[in-house]
PyMOL Python script that loads the backbone (N, CA, C, O; Angstrom):
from pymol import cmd

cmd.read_pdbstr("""\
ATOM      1  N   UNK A   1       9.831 -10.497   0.187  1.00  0.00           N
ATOM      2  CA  UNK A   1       8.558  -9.887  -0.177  1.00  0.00           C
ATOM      3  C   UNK A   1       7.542 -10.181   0.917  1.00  0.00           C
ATOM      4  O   UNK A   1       7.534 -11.347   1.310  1.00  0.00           O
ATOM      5  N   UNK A   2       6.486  -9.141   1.608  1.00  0.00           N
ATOM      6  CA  UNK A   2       5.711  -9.338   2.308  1.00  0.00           C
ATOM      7  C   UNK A   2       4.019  -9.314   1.520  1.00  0.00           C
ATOM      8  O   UNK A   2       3.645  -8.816   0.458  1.00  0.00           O
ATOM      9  N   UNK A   3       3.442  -9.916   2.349  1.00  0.00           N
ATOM     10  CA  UNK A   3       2.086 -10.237   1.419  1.00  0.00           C
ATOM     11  C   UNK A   3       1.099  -9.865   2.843  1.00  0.00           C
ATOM     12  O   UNK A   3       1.487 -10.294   3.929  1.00  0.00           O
ATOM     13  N   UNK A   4       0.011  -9.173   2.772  1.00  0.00           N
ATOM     14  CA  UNK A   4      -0.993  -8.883   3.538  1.00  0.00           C
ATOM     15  C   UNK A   4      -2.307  -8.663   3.481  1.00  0.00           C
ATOM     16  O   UNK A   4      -2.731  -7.783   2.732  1.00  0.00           O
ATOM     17  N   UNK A   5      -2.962  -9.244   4.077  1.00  0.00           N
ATOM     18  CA  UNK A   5      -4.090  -9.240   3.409  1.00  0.00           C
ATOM     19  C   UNK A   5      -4.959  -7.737   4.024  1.00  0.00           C
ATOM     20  O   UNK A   5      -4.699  -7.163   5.082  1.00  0.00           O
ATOM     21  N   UNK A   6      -6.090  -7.318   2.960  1.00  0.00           N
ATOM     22  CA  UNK A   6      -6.608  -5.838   3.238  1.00  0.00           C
ATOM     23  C   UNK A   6      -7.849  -6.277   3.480  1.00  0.00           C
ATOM     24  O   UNK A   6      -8.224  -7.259   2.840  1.00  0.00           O
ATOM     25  N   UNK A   7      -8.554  -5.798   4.228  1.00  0.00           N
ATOM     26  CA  UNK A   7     -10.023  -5.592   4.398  1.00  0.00           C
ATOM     27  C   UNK A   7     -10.734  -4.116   4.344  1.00  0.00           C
ATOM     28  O   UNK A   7     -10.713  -3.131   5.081  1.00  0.00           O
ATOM     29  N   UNK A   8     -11.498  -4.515   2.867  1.00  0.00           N
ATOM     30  CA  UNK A   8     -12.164  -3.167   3.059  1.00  0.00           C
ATOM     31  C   UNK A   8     -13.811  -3.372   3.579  1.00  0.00           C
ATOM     32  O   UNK A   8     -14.424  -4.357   3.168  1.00  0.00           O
ATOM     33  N   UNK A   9     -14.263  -2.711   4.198  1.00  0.00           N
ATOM     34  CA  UNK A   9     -15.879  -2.823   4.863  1.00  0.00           C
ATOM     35  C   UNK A   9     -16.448  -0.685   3.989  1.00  0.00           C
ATOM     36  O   UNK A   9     -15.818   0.364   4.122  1.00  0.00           O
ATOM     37  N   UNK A  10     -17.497  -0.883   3.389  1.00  0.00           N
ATOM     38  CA  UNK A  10     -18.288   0.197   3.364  1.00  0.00           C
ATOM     39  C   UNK A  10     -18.739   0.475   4.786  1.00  0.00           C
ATOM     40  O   UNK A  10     -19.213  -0.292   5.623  1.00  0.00           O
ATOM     41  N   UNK A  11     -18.497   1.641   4.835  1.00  0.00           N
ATOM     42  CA  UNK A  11     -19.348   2.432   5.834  1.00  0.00           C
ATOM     43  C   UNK A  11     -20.442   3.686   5.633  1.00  0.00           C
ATOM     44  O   UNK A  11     -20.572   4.264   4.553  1.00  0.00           O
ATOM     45  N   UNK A  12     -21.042   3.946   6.572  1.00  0.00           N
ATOM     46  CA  UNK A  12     -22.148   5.223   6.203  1.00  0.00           C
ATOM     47  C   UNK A  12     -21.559   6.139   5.451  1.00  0.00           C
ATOM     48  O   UNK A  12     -22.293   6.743   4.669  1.00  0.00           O
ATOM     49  N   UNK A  13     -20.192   6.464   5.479  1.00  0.00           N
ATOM     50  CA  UNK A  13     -19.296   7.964   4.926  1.00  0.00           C
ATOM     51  C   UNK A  13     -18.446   7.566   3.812  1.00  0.00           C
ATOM     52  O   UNK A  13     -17.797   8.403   3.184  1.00  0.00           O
ATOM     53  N   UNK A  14     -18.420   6.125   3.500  1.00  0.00           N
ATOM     54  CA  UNK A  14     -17.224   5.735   2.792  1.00  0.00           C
ATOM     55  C   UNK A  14     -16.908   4.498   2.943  1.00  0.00           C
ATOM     56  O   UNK A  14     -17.676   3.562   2.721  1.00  0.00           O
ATOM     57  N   UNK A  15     -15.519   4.382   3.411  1.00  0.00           N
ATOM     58  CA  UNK A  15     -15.095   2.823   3.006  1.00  0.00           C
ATOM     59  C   UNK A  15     -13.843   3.126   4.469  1.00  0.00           C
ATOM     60  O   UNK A  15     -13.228   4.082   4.943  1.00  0.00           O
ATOM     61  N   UNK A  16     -13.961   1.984   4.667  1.00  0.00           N
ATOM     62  CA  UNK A  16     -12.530   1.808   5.694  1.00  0.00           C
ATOM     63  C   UNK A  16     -11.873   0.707   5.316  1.00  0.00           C
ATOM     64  O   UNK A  16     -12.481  -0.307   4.975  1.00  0.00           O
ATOM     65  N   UNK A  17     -10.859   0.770   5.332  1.00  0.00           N
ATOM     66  CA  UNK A  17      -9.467  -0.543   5.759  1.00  0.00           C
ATOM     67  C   UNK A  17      -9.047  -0.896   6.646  1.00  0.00           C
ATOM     68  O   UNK A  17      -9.087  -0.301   7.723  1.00  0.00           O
ATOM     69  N   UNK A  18      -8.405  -2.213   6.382  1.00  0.00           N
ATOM     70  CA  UNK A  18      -7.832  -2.218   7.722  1.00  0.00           C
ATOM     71  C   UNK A  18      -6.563  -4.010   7.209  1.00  0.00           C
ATOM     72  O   UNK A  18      -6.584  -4.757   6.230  1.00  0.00           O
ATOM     73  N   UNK A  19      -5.715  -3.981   8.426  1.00  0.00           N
ATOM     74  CA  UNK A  19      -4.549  -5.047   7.545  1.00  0.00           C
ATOM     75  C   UNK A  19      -4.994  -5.605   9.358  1.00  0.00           C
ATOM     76  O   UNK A  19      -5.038  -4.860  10.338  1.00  0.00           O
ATOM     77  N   UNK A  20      -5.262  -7.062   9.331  1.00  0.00           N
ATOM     78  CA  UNK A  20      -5.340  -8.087   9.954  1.00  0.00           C
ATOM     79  C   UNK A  20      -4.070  -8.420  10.848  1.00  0.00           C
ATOM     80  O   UNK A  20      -4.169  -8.684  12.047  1.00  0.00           O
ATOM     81  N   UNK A  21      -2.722  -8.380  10.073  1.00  0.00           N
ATOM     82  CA  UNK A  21      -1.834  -8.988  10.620  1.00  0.00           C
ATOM     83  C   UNK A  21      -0.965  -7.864  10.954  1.00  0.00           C
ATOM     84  O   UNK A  21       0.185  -8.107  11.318  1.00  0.00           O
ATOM     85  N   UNK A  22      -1.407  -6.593  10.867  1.00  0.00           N
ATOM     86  CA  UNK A  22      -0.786  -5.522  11.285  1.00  0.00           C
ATOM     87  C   UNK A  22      -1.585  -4.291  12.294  1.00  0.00           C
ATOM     88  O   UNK A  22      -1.807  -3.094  12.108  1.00  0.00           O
ATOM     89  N   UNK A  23      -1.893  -5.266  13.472  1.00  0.00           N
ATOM     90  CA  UNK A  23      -2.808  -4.425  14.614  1.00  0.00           C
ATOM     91  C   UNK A  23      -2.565  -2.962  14.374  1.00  0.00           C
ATOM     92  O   UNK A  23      -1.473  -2.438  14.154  1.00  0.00           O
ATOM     93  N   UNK A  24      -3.662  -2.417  14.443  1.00  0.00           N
ATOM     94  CA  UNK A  24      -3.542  -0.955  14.375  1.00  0.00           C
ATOM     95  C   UNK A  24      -3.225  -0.142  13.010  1.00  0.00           C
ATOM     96  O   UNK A  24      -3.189   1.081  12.871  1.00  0.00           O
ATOM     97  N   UNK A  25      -2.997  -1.184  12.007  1.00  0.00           N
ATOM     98  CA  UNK A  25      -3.257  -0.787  10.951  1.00  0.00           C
ATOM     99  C   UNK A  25      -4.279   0.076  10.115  1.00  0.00           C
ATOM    100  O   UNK A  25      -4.523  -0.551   9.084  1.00  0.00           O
ATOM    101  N   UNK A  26      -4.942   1.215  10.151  1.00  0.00           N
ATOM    102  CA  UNK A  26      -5.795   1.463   9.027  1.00  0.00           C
ATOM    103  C   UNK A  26      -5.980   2.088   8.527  1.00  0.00           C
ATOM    104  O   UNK A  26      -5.065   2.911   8.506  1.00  0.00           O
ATOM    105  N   UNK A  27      -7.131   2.442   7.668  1.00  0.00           N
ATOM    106  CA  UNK A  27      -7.702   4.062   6.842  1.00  0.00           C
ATOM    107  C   UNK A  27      -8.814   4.337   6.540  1.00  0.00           C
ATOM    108  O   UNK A  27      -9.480   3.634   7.301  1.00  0.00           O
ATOM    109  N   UNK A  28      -9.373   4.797   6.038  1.00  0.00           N
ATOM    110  CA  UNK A  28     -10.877   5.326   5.705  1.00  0.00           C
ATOM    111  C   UNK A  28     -10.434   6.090   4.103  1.00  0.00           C
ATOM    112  O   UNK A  28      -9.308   6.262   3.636  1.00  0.00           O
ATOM    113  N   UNK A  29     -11.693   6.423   3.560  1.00  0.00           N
ATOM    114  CA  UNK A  29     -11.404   7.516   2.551  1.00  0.00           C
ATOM    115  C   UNK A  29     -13.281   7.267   1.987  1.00  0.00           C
ATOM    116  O   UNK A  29     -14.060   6.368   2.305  1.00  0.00           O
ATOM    117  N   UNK A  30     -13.493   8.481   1.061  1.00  0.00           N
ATOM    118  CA  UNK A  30     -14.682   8.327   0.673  1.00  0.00           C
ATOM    119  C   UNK A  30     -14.473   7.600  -0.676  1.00  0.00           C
ATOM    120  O   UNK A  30     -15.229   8.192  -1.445  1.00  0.00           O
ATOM    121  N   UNK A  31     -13.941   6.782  -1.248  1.00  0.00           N
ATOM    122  CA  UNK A  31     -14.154   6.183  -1.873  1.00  0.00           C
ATOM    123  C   UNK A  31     -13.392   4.640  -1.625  1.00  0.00           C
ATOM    124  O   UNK A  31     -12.357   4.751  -0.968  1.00  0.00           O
ATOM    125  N   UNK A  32     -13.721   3.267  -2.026  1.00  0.00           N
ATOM    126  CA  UNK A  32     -12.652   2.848  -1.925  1.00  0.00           C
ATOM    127  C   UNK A  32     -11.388   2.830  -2.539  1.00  0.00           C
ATOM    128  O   UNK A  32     -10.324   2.480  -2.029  1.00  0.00           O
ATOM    129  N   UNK A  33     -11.641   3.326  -3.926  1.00  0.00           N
ATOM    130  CA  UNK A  33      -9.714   3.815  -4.493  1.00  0.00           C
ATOM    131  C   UNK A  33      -9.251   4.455  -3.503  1.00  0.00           C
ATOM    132  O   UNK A  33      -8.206   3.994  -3.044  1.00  0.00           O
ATOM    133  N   UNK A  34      -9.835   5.726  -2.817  1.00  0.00           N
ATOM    134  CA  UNK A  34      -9.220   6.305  -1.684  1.00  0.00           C
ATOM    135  C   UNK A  34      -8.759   5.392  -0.536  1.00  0.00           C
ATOM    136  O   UNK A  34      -7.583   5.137  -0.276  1.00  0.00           O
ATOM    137  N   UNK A  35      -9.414   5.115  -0.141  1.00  0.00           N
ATOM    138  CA  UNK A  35      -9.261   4.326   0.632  1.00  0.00           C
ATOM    139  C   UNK A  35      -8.134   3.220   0.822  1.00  0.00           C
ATOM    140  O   UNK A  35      -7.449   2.967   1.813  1.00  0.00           O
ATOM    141  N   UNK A  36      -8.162   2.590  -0.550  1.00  0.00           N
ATOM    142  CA  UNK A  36      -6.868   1.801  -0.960  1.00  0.00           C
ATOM    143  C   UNK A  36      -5.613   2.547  -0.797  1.00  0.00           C
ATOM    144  O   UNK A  36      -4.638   2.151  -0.159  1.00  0.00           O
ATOM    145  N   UNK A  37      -5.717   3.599  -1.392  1.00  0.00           N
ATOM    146  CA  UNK A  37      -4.540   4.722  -1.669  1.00  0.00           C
ATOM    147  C   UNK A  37      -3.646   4.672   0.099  1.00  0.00           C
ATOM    148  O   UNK A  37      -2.569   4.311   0.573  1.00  0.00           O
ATOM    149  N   UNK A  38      -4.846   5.244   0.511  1.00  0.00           N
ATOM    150  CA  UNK A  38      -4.598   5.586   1.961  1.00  0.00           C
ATOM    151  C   UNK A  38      -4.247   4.480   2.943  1.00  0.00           C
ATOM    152  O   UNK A  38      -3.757   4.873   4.002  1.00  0.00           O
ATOM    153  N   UNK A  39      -4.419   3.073   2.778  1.00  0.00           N
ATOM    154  CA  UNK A  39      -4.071   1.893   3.315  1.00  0.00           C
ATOM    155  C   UNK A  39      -2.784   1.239   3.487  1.00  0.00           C
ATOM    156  O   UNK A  39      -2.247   0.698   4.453  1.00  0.00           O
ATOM    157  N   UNK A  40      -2.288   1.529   1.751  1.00  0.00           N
ATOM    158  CA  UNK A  40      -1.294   1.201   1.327  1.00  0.00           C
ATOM    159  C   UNK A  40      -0.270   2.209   1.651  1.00  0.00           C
ATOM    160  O   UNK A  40       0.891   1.800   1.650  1.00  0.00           O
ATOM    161  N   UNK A  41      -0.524   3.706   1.986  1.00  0.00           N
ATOM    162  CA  UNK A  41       0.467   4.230   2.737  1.00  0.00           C
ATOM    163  C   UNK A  41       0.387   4.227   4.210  1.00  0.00           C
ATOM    164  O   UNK A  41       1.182   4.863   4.902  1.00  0.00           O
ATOM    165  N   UNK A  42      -0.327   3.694   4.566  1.00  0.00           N
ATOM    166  CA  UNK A  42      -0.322   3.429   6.277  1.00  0.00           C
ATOM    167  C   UNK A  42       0.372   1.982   6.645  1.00  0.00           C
ATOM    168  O   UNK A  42       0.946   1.576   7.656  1.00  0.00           O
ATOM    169  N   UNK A  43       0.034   1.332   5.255  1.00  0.00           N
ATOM    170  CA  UNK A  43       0.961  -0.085   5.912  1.00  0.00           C
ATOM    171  C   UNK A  43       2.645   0.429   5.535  1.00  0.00           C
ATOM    172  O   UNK A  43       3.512   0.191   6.377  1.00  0.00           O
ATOM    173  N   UNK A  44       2.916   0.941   4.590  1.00  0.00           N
ATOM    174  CA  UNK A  44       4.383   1.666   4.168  1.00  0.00           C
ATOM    175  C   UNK A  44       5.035   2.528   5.666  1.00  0.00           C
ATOM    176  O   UNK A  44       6.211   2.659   6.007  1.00  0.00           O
ATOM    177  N   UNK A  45       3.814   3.005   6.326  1.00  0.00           N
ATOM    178  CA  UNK A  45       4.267   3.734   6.882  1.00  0.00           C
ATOM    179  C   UNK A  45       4.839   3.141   8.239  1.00  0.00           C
ATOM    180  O   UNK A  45       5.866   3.386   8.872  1.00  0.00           O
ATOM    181  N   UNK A  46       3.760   2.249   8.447  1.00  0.00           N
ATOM    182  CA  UNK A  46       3.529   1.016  10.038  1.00  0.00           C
ATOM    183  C   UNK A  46       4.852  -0.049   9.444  1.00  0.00           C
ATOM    184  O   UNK A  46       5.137  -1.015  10.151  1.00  0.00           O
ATOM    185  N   UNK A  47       5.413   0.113   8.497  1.00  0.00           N
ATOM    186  CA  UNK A  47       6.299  -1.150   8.107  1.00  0.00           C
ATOM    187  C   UNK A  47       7.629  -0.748   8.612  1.00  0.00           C
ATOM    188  O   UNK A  47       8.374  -1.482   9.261  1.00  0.00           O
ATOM    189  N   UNK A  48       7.903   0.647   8.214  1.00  0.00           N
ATOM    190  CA  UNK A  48       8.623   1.988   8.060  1.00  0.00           C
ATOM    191  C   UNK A  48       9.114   1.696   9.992  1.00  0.00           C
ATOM    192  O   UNK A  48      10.202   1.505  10.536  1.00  0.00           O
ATOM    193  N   UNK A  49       8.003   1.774  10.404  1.00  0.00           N
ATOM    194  CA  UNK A  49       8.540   2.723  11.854  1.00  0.00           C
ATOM    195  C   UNK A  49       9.002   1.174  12.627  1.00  0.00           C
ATOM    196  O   UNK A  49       9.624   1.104  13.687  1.00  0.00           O
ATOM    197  N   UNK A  50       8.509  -0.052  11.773  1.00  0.00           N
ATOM    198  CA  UNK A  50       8.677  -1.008  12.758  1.00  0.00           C
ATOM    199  C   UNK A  50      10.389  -1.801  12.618  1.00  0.00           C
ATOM    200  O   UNK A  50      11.115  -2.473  13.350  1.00  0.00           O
ATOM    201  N   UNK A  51      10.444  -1.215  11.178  1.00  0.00           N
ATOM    202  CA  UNK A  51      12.000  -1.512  10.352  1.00  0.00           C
ATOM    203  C   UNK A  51      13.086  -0.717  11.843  1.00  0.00           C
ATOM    204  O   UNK A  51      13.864  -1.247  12.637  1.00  0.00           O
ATOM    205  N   UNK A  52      12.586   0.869  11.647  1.00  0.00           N
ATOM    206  CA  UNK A  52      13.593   1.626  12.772  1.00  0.00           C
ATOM    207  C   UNK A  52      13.003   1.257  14.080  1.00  0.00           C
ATOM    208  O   UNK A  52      12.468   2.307  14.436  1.00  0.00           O
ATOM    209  N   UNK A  53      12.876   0.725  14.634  1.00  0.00           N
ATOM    210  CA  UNK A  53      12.633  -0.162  15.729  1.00  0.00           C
ATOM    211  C   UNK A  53      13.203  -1.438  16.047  1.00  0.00           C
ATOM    212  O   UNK A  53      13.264  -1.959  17.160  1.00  0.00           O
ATOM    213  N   UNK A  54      13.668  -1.943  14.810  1.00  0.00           N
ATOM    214  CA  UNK A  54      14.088  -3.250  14.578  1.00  0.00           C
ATOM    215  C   UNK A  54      13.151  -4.769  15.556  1.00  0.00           C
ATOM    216  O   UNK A  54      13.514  -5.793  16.135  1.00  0.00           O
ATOM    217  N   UNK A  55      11.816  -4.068  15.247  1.00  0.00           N
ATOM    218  CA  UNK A  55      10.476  -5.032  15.271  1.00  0.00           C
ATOM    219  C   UNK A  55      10.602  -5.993  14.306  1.00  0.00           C
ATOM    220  O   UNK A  55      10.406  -5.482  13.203  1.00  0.00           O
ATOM    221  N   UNK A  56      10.896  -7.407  14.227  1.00  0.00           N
ATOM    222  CA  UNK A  56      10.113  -8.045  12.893  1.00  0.00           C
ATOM    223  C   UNK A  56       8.684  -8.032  12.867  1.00  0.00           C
ATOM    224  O   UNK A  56       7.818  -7.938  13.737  1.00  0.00           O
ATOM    225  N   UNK A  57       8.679  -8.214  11.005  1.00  0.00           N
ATOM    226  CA  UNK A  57       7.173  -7.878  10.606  1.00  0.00           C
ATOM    227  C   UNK A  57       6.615  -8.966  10.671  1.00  0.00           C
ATOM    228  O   UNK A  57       7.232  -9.971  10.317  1.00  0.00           O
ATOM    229  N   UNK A  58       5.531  -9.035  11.058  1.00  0.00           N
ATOM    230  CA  UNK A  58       4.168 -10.416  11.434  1.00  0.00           C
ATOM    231  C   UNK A  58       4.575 -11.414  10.099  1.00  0.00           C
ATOM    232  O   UNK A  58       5.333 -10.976   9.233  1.00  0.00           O
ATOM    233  N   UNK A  59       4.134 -12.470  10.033  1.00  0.00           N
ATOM    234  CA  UNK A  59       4.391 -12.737   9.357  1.00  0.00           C
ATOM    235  C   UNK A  59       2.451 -13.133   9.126  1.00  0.00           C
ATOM    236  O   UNK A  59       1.528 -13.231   9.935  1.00  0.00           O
ATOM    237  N   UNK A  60       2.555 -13.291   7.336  1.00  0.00           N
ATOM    238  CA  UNK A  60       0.745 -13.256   6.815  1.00  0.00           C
ATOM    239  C   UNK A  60       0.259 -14.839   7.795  1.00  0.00           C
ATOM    240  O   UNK A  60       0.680 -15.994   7.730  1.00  0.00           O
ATOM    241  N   UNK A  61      -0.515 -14.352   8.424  1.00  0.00           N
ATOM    242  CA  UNK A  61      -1.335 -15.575   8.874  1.00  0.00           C
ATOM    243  C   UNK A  61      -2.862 -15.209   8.797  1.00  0.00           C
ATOM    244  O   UNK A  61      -3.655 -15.780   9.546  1.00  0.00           O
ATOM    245  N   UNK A  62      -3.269 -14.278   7.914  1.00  0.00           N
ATOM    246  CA  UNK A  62      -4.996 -14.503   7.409  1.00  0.00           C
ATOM    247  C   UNK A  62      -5.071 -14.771   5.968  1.00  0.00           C
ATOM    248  O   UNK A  62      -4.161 -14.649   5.147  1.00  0.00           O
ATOM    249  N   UNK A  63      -6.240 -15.142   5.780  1.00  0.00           N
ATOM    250  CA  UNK A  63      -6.421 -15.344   4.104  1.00  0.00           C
ATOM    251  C   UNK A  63      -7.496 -15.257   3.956  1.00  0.00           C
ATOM    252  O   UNK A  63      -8.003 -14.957   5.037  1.00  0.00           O
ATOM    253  N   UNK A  64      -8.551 -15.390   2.846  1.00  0.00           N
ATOM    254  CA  UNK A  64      -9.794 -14.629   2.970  1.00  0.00           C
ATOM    255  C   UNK A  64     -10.070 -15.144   1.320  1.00  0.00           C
ATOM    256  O   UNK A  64      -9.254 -15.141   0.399  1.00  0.00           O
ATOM    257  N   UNK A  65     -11.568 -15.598   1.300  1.00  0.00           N
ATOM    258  CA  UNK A  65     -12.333 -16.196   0.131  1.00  0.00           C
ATOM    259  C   UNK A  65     -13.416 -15.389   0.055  1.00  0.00           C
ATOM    260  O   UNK A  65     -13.708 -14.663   1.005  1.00  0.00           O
ATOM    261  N   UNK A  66     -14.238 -15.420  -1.230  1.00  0.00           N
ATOM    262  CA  UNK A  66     -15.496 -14.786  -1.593  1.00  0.00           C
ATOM    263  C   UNK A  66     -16.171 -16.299  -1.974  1.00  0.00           C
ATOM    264  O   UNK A  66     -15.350 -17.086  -2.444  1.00  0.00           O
ATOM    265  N   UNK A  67     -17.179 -16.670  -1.873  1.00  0.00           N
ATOM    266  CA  UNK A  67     -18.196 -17.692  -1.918  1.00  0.00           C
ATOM    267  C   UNK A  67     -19.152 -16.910  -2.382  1.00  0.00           C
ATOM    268  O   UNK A  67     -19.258 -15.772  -1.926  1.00  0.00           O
ATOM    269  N   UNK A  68     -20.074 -17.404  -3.433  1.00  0.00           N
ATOM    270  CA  UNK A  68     -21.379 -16.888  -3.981  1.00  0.00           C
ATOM    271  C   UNK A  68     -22.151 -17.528  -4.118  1.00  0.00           C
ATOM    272  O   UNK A  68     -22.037 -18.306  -5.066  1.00  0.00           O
ATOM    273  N   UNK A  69     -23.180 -17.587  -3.423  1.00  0.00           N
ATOM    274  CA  UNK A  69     -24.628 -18.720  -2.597  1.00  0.00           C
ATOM    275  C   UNK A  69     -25.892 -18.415  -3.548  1.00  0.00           C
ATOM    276  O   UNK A  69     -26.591 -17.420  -3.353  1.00  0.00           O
ATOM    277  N   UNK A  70     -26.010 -18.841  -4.033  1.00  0.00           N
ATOM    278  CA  UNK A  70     -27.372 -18.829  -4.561  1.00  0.00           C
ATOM    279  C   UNK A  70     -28.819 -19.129  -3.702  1.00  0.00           C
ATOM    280  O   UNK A  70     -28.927 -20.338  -3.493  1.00  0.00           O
ATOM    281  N   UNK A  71     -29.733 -18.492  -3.261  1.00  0.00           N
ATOM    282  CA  UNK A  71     -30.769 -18.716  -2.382  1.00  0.00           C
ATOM    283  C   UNK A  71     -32.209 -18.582  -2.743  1.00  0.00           C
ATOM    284  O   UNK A  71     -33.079 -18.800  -1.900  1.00  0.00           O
TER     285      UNK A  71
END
""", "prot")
cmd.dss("prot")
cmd.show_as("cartoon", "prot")
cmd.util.cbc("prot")
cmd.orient("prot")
């Protein structure tokens, strides 16, 4: 099983993605469900072409917290 972490950032048009441990990984969409949608078939797809290549896949080396600061 592979585990990866997603980053989504809002933008002016929408939302983008993007996978850390998979350079060149990403997507956009105007929403972020879209966006998700569209991520998760770009990493299927980037996993896909690296399998027929016989690339191994990165292995997860990011991880990522939410902290909530009171000020």
């Amino acid at each position: 099983m592979l585990k990866y972490l997603i980053i989504f950032e809002k933008t002016e048009t929408g939302f983008s993605a993007y996978v850390p441990d998979l350079p060149g990984c990403i997507a956009t969409g105007k929403t972020k469900t879209i966006a998700e949608k569209h991520i998760i078939e770009a990493i299927q797809f980037h996993l896909e072409g690296m399998k027929e290549e016989k690339i191994k896949f990165p292995v997860n080396r990011t991880d990522a917290e939410t902290f909530v600061f009171t000020v």
